[in-house]
C-alpha positions as CSV (number, residue, x, y, z in Angstrom):
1,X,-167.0,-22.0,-11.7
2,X,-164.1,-23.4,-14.0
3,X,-166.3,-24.0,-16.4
4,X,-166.6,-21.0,-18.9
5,X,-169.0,-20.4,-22.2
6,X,-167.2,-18.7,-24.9
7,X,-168.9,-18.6,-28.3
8,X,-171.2,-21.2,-27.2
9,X,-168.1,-23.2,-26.5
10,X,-167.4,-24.9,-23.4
11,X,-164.0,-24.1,-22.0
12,X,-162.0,-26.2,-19.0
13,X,-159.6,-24.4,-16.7
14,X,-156.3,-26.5,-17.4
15,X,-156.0,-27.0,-14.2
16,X,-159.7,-28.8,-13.5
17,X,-158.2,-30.8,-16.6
18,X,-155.2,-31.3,-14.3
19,X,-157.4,-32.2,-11.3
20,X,-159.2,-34.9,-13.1
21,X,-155.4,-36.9,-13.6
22,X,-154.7,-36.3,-10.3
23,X,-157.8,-37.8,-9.2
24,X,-158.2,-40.7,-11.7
25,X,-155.2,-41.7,-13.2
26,X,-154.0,-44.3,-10.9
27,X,-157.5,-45.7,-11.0
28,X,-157.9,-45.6,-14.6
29,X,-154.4,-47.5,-15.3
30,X,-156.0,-50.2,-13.2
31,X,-158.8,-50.7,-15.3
32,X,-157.1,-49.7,-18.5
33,X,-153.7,-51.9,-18.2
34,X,-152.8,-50.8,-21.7
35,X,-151.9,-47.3,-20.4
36,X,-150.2,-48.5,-17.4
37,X,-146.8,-48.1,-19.0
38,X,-143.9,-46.4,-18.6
39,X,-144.8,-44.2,-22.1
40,X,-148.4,-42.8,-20.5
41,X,-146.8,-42.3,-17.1
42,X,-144.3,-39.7,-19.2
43,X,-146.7,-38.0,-20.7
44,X,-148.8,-37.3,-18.0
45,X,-146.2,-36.4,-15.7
46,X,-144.9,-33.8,-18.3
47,X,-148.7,-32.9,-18.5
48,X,-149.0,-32.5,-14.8
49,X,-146.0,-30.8,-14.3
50,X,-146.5,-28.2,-17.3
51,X,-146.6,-24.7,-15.9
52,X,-144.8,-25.5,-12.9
53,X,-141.7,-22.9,-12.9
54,X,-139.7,-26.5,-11.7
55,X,-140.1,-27.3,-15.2
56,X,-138.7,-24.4,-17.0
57,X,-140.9,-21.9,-18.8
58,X,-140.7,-19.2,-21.0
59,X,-140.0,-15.5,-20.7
60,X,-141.8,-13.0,-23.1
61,X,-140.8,-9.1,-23.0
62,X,-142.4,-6.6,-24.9
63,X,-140.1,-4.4,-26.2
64,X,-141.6,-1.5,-26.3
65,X,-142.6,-1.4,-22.6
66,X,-140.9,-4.0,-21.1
67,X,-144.0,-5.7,-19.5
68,X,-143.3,-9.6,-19.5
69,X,-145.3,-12.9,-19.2
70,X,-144.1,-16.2,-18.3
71,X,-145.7,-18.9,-20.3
């Protein structure tokens, strides 16, 4: 399931959030012309591609033990 309950929070898995804009967005500028501009299609195209190693990421090292994580 990629929905999780945390503290009695509801948490999304970024990339069901991702899913949904993949799904809807061209659907949604149709019946929303105001965000069918070139501004919106940036943004979500940044949001879409963000954690994608095509668009650059960055490298943390512990140094102590040298164990890394890309974020």
């Amino acid at each position: 399931m990629c929905l999780k309950i945390l503290n009695n929070e509801r948490h999304i898995n970024k990339e069901t959030f991702k899913d949904i804009f993949r799904d809807h967005w061209t659907d949604f500028k149709q019946k929303y012309r105001r965000y069918n501009t070139k501004y919106y299609e940036v943004i979500i195209k940044k949001m879409l591609n963000c954690g994608e190693a095509l668009s650059g990421y960055s490298l943390y090292v512990c140094g102590n033990c040298g164990l890394s994580e890309k974020k």
